[in-house]
C-alpha positions, 0 to 999 in steps of 0.5 A: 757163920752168924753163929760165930759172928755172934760168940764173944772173943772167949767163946770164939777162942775156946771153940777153935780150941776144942774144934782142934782137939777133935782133929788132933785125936783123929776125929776129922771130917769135912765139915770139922775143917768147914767149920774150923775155916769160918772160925779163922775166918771170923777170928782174923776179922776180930784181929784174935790172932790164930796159933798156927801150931793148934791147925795141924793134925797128928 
């Protein structure tokens, strides 16, 4: 989670955006819904509010 902790607001942001459109085209793993849960995490203690419709699959 440092990793993330250590992005700036904009990068956070775009990687939640490009972790989705992975999931979104079928390409799910474990380690994609991880990595998708320590980006949240690190977003909500930013206050960066999470589009809930970005978090589903299909």
């Amino acid at each position: 989670m440092d990793f993330y902790e250590q992005l700036p607001d904009d990068l956070l942001i775009e990687f939640y955006y490009e972790i989705n459109k992975t999931i979104k085209k079928g390409n799910i793993k474990k380690t994609t819904y991880y990595e998708l849960g320590l980006l949240i995490s690190v977003m909500n203690r930013r206050g960066i509010p999470v589009d809930p419709s970005h978090c589903q699959a299909g």
